[in-house]
C-alpha positions in Angstrom: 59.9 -139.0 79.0 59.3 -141.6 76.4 60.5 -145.1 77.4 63.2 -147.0 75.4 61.2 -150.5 74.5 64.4 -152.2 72.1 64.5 -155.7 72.7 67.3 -157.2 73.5 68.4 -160.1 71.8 69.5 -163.2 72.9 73.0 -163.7 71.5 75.2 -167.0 72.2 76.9 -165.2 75.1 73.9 -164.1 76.8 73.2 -167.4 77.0 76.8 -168.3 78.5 76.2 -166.1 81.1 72.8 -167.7 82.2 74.6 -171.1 83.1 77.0 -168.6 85.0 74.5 -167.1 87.0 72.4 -170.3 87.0 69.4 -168.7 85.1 67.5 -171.9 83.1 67.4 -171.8 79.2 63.8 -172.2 77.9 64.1 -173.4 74.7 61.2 -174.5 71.9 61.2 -175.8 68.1 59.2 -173.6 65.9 59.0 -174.4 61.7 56.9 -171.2 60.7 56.4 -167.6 60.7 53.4 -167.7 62.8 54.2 -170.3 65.2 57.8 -168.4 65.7 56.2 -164.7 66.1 54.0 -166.7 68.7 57.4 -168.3 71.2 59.5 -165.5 70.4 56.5 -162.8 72.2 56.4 -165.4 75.0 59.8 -165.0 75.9 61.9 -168.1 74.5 65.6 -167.9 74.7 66.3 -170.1 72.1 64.6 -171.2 68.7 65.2 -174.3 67.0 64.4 -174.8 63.5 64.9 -178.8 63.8 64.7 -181.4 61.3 62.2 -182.7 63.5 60.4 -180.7 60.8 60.8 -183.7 58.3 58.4 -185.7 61.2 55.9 -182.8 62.3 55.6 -181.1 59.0 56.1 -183.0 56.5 54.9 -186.4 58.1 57.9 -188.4 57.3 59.2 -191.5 59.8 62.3 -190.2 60.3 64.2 -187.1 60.2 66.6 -188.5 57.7 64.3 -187.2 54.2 64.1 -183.5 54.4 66.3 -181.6 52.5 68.5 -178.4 52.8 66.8 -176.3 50.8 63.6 -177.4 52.9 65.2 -176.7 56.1 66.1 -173.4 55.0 63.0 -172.8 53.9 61.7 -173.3 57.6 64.5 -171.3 59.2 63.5 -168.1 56.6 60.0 -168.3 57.9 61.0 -168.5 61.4 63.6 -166.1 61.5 60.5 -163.0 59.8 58.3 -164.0 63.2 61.7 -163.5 65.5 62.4 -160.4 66.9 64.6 -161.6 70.1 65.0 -165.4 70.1 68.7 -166.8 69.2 67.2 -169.1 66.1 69.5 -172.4 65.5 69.3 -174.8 62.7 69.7 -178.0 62.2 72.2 -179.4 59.5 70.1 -181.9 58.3 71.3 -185.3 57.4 73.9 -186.1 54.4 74.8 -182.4 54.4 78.0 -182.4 56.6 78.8 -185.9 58.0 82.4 -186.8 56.6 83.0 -183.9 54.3 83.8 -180.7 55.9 83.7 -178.5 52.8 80.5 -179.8 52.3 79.7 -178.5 55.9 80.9 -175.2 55.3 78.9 -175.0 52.0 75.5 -176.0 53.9 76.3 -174.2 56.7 76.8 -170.9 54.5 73.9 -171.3 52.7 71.6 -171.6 55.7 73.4 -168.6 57.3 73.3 -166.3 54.0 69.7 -167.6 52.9 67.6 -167.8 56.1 69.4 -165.1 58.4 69.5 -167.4 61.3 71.8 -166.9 64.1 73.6 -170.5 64.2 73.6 -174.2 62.9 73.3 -177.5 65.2 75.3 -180.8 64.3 74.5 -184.3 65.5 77.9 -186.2 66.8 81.3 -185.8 68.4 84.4 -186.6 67.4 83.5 -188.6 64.3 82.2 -185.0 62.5 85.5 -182.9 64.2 86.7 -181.4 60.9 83.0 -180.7 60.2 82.4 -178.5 63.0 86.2 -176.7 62.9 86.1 -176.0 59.2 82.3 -174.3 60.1 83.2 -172.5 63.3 86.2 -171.8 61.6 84.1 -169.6 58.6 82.8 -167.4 62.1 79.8 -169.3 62.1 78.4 -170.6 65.6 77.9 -174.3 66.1 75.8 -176.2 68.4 76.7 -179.9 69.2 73.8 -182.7 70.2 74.7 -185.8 71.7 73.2 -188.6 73.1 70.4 -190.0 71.1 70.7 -188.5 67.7 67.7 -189.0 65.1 69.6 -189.0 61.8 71.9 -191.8 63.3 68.2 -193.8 64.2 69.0 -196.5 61.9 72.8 -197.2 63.6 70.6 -197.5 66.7 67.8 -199.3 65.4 65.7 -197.7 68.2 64.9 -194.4 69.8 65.6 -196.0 73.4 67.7 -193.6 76.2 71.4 -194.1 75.4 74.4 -193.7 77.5 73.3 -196.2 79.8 76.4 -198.1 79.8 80.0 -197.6 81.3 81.4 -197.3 77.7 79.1 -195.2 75.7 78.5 -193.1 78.7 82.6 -192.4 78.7 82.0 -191.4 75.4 79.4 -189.2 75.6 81.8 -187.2 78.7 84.6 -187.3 76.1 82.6 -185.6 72.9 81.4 -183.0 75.3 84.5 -181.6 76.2 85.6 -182.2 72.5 82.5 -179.8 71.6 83.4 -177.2 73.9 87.3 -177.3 73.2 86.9 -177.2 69.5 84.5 -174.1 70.6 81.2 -174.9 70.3 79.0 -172.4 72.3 76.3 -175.3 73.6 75.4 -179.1 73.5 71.6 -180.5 72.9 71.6 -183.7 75.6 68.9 -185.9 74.5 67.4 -188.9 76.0 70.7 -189.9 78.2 70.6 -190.8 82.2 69.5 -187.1 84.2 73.0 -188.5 86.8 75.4 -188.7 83.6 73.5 -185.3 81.9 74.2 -183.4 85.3 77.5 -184.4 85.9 78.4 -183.5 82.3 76.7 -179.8 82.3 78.6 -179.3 85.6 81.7 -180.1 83.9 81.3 -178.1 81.1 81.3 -174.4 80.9 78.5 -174.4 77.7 75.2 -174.5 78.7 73.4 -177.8 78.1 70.1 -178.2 76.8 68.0 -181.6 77.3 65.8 -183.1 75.7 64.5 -186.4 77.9 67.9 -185.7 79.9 66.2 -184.6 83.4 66.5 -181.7 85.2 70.5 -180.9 85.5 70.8 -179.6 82.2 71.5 -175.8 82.0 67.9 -175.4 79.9 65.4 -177.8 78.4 63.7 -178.0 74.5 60.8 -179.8 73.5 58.7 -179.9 70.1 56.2 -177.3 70.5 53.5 -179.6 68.5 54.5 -182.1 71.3 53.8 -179.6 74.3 50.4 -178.3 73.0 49.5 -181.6 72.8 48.8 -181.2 69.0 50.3 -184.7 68.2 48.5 -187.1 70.0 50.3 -190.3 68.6 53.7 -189.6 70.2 54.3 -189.8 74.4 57.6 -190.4 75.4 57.7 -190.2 79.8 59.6 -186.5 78.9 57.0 -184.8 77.5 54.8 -182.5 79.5 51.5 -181.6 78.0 50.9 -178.0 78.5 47.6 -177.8 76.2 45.4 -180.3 74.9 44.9 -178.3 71.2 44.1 -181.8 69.8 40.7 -181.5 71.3 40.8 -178.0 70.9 41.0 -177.9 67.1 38.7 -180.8 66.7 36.2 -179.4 68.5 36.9 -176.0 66.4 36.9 -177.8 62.8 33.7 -179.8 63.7 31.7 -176.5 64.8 32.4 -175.2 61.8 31.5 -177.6 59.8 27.9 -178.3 61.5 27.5 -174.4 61.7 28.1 -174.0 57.4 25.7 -177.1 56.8 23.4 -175.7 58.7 23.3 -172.1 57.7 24.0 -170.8 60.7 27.4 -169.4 59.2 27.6 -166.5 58.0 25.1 -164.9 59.8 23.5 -161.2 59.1 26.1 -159.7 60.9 29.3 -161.7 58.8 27.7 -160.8 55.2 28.1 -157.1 53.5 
């Protein structure tokens, strides 16, 4: 009897019903076919094509410079290398803060023109009409709150926010907006692990933190981060699970004395 192998996707309610039963989310960033084919085969619930792509791809300072048409350029790539990851995308910046049909237009065009399976949004209440007039066109919305990139210059810093009585009241407040106005999920990043607990038990959408400790419903980090790839950037979340810095260095260099030498190719690599 031959064995059934489909893989079942992960869908926004599958999800749902892991913070139900209490099953962790893994989640990971991916910006290319061959980095996505790579986390999806591991296992990865969730896939986010972030505009974190404008820092790790495309070496900007800030997330605030890369485009729509180069975030669904990402998303197409990742989405060829999926075969069961949800795959979310960022809205990057200037394409849906304080005009909703403007929303809806970017959000369509990532949707039609990449395939993925949702958008995220930065903010709470100030981008409302954003996120109804999006949700309201069938397509799923993720919020993210706390520390959110393209609002670094309103900052001024990438420090943990949500440290005070008032902005922390906030942040409980645009959570249960998110999830009223039907949201299926909330990125936490860099808050207080007590406030990012008590806010995923209040909720019935899973959290995801980012810097946010371990009370979240599932946790994200860059996957250049975690492989230890970019070596400038160490933030006291980040856990290094590879050191491909020295890997690749070491790689690149042993090419490189093997071709000046000779040594490569050899007998056996030349027809």
């Amino acid at each position: 009897m031959s064995v059934h192998n489909e893989v079942k996707r992960v869908t926004t309610n599958v999800l749902r019903s892991m913070k139900s039963k209490g099953e962790k989310i893994a989640c990971l960033t991916a910006y290319d076919y061959s980095m996505a084919k790579l986390v999806d085969a591991a296992g990865i619930e969730l896939i986010l094509v972030g505009d974190s792509a404008s820092n790790v791809m495309a070496g900007h300072e800030t997330t605030l410079p890369i485009t729509l048409d180069q975030m669904i350029y990402h998303a197409q790539s990742v989405i060829r290398g999926v075969n069961r990851s949800l795959v979310v995308v960022d809205l990057p910046f200037g394409s849906y803060q304080g005009n909703s049909t403007q929303a809806l237009k970017s959000a369509i065009r990532i949707m039609k023109e990449s395939g993925a399976h949702a958008v995220k949004m930065e903010g709470g209440k100030e981008i409302e009409e954003s996120i109804i007039r999006v949700l309201s066109a069938g397509i799923p919305v993720m919020g993210h709150l706390g520390l959110t990139p393209q609002s670094i210059y309103k900052f001024g810093t990438y420090t943990v926010r949500a440290k005070e009585d008032e902005e922390a009241d906030l942040l409980r407040s645009n959570a249960k907006l998110l999830e009223e106005l039907g949201c299926f999920g909330i990125v936490l990043e860099k808050i207080p692990s007590k406030l990012a607990a008590e806010v995923t038990a209040s909720l019935e959408i899973p959290t995801i933190g980012i810097g946010a400790g371990n009370g979240c419903d599932g946790q994200i980090l860059v996957v250049h981060d975690m492989l230890g790839i970019n070596k400038d950037f160490s933030p006291r979340f980040l856990r290094r699970y590879a050191d491909l810095y020295t890997e690749m260095t070491n790689a690149f260099t042993g090419y490189i004395n093997d071709v000046k030498s000779g040594d490569f190719p050899n007998e056996k690599e030349s027809y």
